[in-house]
matplotlib code that plots the C-alpha trace (Angstrom):
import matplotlib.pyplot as plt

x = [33.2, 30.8, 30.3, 26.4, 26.2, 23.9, 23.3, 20.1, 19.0, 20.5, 18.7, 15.3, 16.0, 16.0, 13.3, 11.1, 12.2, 11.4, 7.7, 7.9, 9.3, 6.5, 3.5, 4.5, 1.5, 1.4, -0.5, 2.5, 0.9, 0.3, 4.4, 4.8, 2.8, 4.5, 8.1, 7.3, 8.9, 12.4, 12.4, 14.1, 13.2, 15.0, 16.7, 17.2, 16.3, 20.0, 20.7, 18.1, 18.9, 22.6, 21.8, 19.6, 21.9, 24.7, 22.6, 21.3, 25.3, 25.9, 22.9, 21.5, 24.5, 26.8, 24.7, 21.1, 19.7, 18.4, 14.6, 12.6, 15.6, 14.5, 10.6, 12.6, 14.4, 11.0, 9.6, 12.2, 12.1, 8.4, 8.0, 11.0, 8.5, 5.4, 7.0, 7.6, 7.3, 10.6, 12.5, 14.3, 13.0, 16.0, 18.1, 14.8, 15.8, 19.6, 21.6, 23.6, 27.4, 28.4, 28.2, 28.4, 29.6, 26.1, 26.1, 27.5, 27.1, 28.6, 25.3, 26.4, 24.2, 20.8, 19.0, 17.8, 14.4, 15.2, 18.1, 15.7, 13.3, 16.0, 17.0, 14.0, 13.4, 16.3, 15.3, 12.0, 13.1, 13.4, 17.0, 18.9, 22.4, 25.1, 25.1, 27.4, 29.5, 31.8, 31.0, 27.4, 26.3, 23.6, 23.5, 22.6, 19.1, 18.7, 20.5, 18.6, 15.3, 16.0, 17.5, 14.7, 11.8, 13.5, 13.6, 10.3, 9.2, 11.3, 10.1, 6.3, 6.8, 8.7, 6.4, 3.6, 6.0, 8.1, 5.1, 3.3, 7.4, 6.9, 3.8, 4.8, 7.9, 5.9, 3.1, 6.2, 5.9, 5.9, 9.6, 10.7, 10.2, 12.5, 15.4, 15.5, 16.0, 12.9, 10.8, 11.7, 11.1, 7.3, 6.7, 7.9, 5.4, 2.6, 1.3, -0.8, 0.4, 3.8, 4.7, 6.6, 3.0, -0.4, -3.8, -3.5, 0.1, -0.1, -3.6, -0.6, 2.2, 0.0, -1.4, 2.2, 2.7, 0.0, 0.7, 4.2, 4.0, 1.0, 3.1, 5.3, 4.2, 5.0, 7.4, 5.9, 6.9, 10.7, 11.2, 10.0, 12.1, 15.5, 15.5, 13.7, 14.2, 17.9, 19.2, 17.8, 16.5, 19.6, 22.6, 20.2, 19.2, 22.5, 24.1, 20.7, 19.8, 17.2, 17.6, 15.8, 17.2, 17.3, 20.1, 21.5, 19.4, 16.3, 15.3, 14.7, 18.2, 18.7, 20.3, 18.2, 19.3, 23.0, 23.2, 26.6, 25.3, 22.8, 24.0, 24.5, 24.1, 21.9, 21.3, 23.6, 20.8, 22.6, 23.1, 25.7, 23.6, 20.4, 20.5, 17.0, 15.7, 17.8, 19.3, 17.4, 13.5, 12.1, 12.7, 10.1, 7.1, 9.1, 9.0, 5.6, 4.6, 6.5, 4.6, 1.1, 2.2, 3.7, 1.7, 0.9, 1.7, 4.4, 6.3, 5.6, 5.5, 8.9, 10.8, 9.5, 13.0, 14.1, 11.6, 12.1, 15.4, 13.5, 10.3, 11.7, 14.0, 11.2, 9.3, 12.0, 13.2, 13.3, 11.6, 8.0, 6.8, 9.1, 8.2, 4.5, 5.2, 6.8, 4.1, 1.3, 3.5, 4.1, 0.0, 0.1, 2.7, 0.9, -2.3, -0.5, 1.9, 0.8, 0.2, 2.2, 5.0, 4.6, 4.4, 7.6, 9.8, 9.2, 8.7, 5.3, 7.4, 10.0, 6.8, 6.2, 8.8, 9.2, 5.8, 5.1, 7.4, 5.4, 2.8, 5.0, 5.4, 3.1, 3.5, 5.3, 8.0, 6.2, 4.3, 0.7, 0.0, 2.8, 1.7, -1.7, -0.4, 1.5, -0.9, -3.3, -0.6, 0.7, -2.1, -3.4, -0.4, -0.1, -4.0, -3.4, -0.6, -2.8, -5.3, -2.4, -1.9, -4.1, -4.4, -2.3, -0.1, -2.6, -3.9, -0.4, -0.1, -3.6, -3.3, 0.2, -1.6, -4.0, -1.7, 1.5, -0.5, -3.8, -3.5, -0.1, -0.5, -3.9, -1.7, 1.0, -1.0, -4.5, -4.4, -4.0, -7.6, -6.9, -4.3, -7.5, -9.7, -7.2, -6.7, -10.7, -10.9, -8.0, -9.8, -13.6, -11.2, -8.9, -11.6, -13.6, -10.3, -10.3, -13.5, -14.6, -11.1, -11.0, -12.9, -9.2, -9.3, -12.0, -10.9, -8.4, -10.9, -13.7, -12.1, -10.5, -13.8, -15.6, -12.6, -13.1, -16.9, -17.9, -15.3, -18.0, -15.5, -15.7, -17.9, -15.3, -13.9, -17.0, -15.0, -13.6, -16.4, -18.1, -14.9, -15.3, -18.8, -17.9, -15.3, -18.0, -20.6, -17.7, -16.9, -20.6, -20.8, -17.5, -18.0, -21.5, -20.8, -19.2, -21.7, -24.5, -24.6, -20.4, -19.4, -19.4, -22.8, -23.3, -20.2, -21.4, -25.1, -23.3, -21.2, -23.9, -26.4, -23.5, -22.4, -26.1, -26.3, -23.1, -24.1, -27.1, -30.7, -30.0, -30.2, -26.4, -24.3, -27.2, -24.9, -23.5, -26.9, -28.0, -24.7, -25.6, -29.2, -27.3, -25.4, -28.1, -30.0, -27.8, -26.9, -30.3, -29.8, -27.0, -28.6, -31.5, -29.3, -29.2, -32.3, -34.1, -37.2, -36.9, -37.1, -34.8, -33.5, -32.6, -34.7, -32.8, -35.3, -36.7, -32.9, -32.8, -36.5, -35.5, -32.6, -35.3, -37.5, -35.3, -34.1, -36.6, -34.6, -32.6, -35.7, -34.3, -31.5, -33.2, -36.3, -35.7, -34.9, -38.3, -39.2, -36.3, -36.5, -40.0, -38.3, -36.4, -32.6, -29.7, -26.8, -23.6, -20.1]
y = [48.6, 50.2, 47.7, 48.9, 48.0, 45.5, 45.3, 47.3, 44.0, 41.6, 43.2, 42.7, 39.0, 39.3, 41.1, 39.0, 35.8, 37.2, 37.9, 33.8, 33.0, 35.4, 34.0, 30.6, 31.0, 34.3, 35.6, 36.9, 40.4, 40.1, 39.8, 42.3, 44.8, 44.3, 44.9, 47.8, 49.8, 48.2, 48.6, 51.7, 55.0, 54.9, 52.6, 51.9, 48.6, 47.7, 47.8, 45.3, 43.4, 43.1, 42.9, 39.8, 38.1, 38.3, 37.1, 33.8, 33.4, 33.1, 31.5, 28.6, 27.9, 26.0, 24.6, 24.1, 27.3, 27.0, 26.8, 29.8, 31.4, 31.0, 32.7, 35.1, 36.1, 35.9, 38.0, 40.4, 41.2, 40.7, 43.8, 45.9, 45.8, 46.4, 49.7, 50.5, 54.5, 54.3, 52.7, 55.3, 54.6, 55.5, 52.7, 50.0, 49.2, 49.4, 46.5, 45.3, 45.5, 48.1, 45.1, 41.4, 40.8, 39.1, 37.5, 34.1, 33.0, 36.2, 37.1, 40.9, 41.7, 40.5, 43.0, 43.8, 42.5, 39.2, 38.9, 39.6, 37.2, 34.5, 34.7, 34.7, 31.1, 29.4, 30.3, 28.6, 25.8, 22.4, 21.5, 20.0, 21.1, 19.2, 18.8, 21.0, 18.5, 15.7, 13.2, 13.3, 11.7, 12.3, 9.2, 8.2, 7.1, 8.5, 12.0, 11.9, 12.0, 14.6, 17.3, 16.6, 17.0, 20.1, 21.4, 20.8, 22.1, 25.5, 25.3, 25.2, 27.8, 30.3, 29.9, 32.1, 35.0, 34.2, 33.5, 37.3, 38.5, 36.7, 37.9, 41.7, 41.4, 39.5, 42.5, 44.7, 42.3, 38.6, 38.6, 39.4, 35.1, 34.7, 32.6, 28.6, 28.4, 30.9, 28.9, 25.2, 26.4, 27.9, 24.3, 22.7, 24.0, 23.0, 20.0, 20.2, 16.2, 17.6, 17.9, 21.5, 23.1, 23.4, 23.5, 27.1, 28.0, 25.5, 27.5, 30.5, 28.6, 27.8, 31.1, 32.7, 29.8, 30.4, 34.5, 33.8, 31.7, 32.8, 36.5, 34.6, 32.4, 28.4, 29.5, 26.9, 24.0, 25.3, 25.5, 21.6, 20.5, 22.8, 23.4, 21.7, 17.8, 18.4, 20.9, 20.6, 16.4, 14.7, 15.4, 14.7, 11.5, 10.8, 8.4, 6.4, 5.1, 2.7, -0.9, -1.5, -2.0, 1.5, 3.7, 7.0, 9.1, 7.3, 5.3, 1.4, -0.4, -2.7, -5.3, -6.0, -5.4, -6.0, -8.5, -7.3, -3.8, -4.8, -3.7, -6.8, -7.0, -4.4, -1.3, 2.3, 4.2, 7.3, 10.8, 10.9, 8.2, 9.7, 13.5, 14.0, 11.8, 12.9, 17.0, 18.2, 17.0, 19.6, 16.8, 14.5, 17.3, 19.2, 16.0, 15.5, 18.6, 18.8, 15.4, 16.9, 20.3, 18.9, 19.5, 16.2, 17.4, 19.5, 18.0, 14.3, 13.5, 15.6, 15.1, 11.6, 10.4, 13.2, 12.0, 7.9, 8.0, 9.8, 7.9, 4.5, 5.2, 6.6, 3.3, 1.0, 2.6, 0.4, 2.5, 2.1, 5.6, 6.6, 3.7, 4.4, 8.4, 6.8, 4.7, 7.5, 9.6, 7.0, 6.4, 10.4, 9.6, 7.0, 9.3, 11.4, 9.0, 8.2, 4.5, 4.8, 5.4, 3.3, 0.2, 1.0, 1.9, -1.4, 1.0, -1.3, -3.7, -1.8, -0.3, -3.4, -5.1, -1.8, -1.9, -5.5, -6.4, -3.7, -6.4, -8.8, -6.2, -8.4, -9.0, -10.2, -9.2, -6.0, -4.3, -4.7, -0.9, -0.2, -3.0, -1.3, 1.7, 0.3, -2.2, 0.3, 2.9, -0.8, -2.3, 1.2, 1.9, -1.5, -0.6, 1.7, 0.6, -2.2, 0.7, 1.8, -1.2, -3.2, -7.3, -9.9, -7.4, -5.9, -9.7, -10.9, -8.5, -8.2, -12.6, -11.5, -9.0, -11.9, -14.9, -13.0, -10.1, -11.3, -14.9, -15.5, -12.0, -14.0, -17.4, -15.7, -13.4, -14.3, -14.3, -10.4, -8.9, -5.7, -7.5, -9.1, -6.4, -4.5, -7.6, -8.5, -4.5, -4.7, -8.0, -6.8, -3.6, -6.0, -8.4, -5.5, -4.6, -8.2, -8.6, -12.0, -13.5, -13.6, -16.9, -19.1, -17.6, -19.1, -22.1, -19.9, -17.5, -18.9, -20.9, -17.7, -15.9, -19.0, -19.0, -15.8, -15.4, -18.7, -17.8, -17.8, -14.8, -12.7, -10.7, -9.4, -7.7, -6.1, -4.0, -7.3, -9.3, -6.3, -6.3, -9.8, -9.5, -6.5, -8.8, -11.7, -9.5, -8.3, -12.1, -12.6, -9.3, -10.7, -14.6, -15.2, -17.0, -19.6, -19.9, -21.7, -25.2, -25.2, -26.4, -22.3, -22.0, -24.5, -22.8, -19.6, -20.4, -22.1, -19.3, -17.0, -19.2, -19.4, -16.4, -15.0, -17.5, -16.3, -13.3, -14.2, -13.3, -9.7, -6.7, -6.1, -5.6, -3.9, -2.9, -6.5, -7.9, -5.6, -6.8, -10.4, -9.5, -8.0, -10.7, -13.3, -11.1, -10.5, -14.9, -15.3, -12.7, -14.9, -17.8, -17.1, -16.7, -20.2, -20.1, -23.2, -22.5, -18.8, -20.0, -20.0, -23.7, -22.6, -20.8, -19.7, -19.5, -23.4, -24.5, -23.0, -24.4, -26.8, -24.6, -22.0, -24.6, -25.7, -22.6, -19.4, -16.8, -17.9, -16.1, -12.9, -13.1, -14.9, -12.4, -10.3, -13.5, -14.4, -11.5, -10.7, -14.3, -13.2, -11.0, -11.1, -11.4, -9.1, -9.2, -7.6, -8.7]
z = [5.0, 7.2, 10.4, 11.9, 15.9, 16.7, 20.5, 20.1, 18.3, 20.6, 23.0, 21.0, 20.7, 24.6, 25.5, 23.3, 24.8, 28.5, 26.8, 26.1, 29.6, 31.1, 28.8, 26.3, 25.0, 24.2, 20.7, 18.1, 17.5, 21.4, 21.9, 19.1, 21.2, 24.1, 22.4, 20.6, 23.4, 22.6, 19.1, 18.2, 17.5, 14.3, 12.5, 8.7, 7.0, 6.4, 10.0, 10.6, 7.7, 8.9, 12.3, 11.5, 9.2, 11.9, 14.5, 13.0, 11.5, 15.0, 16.4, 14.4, 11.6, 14.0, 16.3, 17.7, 19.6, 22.6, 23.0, 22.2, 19.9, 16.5, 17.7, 19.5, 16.6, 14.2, 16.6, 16.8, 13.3, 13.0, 15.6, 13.6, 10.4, 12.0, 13.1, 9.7, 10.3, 12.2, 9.7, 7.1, 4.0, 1.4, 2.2, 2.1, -2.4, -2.1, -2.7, 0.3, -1.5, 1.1, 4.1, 3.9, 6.8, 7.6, 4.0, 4.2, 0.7, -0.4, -2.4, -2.2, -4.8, -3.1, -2.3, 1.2, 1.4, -0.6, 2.0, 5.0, 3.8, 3.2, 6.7, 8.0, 5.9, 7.5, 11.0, 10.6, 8.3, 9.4, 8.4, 11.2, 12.1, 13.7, 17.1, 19.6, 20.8, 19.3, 20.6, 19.2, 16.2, 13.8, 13.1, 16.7, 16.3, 20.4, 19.2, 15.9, 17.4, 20.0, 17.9, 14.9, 18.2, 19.1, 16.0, 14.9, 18.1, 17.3, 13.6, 14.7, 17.3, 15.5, 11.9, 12.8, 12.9, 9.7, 7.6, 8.6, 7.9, 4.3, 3.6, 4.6, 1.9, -0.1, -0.5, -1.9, -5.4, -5.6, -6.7, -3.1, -2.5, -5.5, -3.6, -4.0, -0.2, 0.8, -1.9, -0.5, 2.9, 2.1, 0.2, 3.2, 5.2, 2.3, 3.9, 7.1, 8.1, 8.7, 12.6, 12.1, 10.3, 10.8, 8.7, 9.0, 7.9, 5.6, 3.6, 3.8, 2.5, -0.9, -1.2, -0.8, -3.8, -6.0, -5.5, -6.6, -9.6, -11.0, -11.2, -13.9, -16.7, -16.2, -13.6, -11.3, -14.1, -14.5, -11.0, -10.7, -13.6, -13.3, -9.4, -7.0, -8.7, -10.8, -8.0, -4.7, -4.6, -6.7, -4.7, -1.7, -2.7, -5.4, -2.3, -1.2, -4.9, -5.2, -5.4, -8.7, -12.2, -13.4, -14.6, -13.0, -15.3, -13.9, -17.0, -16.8, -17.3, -20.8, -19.0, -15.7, -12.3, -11.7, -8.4, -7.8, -6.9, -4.4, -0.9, 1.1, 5.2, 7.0, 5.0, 5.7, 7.0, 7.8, 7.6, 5.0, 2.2, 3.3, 4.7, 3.1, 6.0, 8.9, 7.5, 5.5, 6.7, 3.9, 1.0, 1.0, 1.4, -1.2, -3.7, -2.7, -3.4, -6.8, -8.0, -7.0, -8.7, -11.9, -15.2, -16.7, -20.6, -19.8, -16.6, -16.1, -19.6, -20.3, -17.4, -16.1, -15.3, -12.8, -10.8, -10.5, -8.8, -5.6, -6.5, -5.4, -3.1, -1.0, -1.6, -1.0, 2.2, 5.8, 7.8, 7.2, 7.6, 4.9, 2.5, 3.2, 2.4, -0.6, -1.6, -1.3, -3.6, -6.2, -6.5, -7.1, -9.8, -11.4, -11.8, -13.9, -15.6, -19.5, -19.8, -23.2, -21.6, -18.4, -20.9, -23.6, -21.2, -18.6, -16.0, -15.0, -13.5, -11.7, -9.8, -9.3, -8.2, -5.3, -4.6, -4.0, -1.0, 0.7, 1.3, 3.4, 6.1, 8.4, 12.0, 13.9, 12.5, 11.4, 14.4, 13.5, 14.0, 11.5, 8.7, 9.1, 8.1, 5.4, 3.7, 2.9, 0.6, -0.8, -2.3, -3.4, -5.5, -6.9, -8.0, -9.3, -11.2, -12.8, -13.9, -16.7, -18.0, -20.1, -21.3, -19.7, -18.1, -15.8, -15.4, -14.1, -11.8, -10.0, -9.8, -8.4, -5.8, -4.8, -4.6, -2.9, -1.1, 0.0, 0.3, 1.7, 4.0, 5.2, 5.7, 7.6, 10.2, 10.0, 14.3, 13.6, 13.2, 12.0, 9.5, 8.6, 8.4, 5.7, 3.8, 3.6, 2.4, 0.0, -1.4, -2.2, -4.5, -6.2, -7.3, -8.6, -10.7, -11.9, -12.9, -13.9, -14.0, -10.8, -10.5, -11.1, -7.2, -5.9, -4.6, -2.4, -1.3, -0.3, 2.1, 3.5, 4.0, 5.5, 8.3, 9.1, 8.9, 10.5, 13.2, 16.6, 18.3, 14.9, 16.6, 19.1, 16.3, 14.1, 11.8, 10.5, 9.9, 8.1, 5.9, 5.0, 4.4, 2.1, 0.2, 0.0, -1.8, -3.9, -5.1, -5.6, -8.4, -10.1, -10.1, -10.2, -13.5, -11.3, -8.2, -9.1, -9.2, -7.8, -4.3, -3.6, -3.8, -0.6, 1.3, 0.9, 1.9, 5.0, 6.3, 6.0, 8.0, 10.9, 10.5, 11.5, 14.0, 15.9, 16.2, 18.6, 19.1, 20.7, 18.6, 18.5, 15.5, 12.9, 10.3, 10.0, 10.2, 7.4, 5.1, 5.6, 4.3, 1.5, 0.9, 0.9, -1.7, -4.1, -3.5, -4.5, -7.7, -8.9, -8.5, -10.3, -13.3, -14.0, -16.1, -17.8, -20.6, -19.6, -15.4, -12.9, -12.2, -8.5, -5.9, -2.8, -0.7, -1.3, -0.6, 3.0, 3.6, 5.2, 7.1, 8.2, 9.7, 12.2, 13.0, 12.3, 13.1, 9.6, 7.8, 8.4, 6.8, 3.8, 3.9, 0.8, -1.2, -2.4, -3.7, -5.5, -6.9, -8.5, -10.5, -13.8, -12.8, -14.1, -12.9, -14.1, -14.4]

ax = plt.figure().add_subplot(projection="3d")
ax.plot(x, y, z, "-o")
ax.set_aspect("equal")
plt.show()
């Protein structure tokens, strides 16, 4: 076995980290420039192969490298294939059998470049390893956070260099990415939110993608449904199941959740049940990705079950960055998901029962910034949800939306104004969803919006008031049946008049003002509904005559009345 000296790269990995030292922020083909002169004069492409593999054996597969090391070693490499006139060309297409001393999965029949490239994926992929010392834990929530910053920090400085590597293999045929590892790592970088990418390396991520699958016929599907979900996501996530009445295999249990099996005390958040959230940090962007990727006919229809297990468990998780992540993904899910199926198999209401304690996260318990955060994904998912079902299901769960999410989220934090603000928002959607039947909920929440729009400090907070303005005009084109002639129709004409009023004589707050004007004209549409002989029974603008009078700045607000009052009403539900 042939054993290829590799000081001359050792000393590359060197000189390219006192290029960092001497400039940080230094362009890669800048750095490459600059260590041309130490690349050698010759060399084959299984010397730099070997010398690679052996170098991040040694360097980043039993512990963390130090700063700089993995875009050291990207760079490195990067510079050796730029050079490509001094690398002897025979040996580029052999396979590597002769040496595998660098080959720790014993793949000895990879060939070079596909063993290059996977090397070159596990320096820049963000997969944390244990740390150096014993008497560190993973599971250390103070440990956890510093090694997952440094790597990311690594990752993200090291992935300019391992992408151009990539897409110099990758120009040799598109089979050169063909490695589970190399492939989960390019997906990883797919999403531009992520902290270890950017916009730009995440545009070269999917067009390394596309290029790839598009070179093979419904490879993209197969690699979803017999890699990526069966191979790659199950053992991660086979030890942090969800809590939800569903079996192993992802299908909706016969027999209803087992209260025996639900974990009791605090939950075991922790390296070994969950290693997608603190190992392996490539999971949920490679889920996501998967559910955004997967054909409706052929995937999500065919293979629905691989992907519940992960589904919920992301959704169900404590931390609420992770069950937001979750909830975005599952609305993603639904879009695809045929309502046939989401109905026979009872799958409607374990979504529901995952998504709906969502909308309890409320301060104080919650921090408001974080139940911000979360509300919005929540309610989203659980409307879209409703969307694939039909009849009294999809009745039972919007009323359930209202009374248990709205409501009682209003009755527990209404002192949080941005708690407000969401749930206002959240309202004037679900209503629209509702329709009509959403009258049983008037009682509830007209009171709600009267609170907050008569409040004389709204106006501290404009973004709220607007909302509840928004939800107000949304109640109005849904239960106009129930206005006129009802105790609503005064308490809405009330809250609008001191809702004007609070806002003063100066020429603040426009687009409020303008909403309110809005509001009172589309009042005055609704109540011209009531119609006697062919004539409207109510005219808004003779019931705030006398209202006007003693205060004339009210006719602004009522201007537009009278003349939509002339005309023939039509007003949809």
């Amino acid at each position: 076995m042939p054993h290829y000296k590799t000081q001359w790269f050792d000393s590359l990995v060197a000189a390219a980290g006192s290029v960092l030292n001497e400039n940080p922020s230094i362009s890669t083909d800048d750095a490459c420039q600059k260590l041309e002169s130490h690349v050698p004069q010759e060399f084959t492409f299984r010397q730099l192969t070997g010398s690679a593999g052996r170098f991040l054996i040694k360097n980043f597969t039993t512990r963390t490298p130090p700063s700089h090391t993995r875009q050291q070693f990207t760079l490195a490499v990067l510079a050796c294939l730029l050079l490509d006139y001094r690398i002897t060309p025979e040996h580029d297409s052999t396979n590597a059998s002769e040496d595998s001393s660098e080959n720790e999965d014993n793949e000895d029949d990879l060939p070079l470049s596909k063993r290059l490239v996977r090397s070159m994926a596990r320096a820049i992929s963000p997969v944390l390893q244990k740390p150096n010392h014993g008497t560190e834990d993973l599971d250390d929530s103070s440990v956890n956070q510093q090694l997952r910053a440094r790597q990311i920090t690594q990752c993200l400085a090291a992935a300019d260099a391992g992408f151009k590597i990539f897409e110099l293999l990758a120009s040799r045929g598109p089979e050169i990415l063909d490695n589970t590892d190399v492939l989960l790592t390019i997906i990883a970088y797919t999403n531009p939110a992520e902290e270890w990418t950017t916009p730009g390396l995440a545009a070269r991520a999917m067009l390394l993608l596309q290029k790839h699958f598009e070179s093979k016929p419904n490879s993209k599907q197969d690699f979803i449904t017999t890699t990526i979900l069966p191979t790659y996501l199950r053992p991660l996530f086979s030890k942090s199941s969800p809590q939800a009445s569903i079996t192993p295999s992802g299908r909706p249990s016969a027999y209803g959740p087992n209260p025996d099996a639900r974990p009791s005390g605090l939950p075991d958040d922790s390296s070994v049940t969950k290693p997608w959230k603190f190992i392996d940090l490539r999971a949920v962007t490679v889920f996501e990705w998967a559910v955004s990727e997967a054909d409706e006919e052929s995937t999500i229809t065919k293979s629905w079950p691989l992907f519940i297990p992960v589904l919920l468990t992301l959704a169900d998780d404590n931390s609420t960055s992770v069950r937001k992540r979750g909830l975005v993904i599952l609305s993603k899910f639904l879009d695809k998901f045929p309502s046939r199926i989401l109905s026979d198999t009872g799958l409607n209401k374990v979504f529901e029962d995952t998504a709906l304690p969502s909308l309890s996260y409320l301060p104080s318990i919650t921090p408001e910034e974080e139940s911000v955060e979360l509300l919005g994904p929540a309610y989203a998912a659980l409307r879209c949800l409703a969307g694939k079902l039909s009849g009294e299901k999809r009745n039972k769960l919007l009323d359930r939306v209202v009374r248990e999410g709205i409501l009682m989220g209003y009755f527990h934090a209404k002192e949080y104004v941005r708690i407000v603000e969401v749930l206002c928002r959240e309202m004037g959607d679900v209503l629209v969803e509702m329709g009509v039947g959403a009258v049983k909920h008037l009682k509830d929440i007209i009171p709600m919006l009267s609170t907050i729009l008569t409040d004389p400090f709204a106006s501290l907070h404009p973004p709220t008031l607007l909302s509840a303005i928004k939800a107000l005009q949304a109640v109005l084109a849904t239960c106009w049946p129930r206005i006129s002639n009802s105790p609503w129709q005064d308490e809405i004409i009330n809250l609008l008049v001191l809702c004007w009023l609070n806002l003063g004589t100066s020429d603040n707050f426009p687009a409020i003002r303008e909403a309110l004007v809005q509001t009172a004209d589309a009042l005055a549409a609704v109540l011209a509904t009531e119609m006697e002989n062919g004539k409207p029974t109510i005219n808004l603008s003779e019931v705030v005559a006398p209202l006007v009078a003693k205060e004339p700045s009210l006719s602004q607000v009522f201007s537009a009345t009278a003349s939509n009052e002339k005309q023939d009403p039509a007003l949809e539900s």
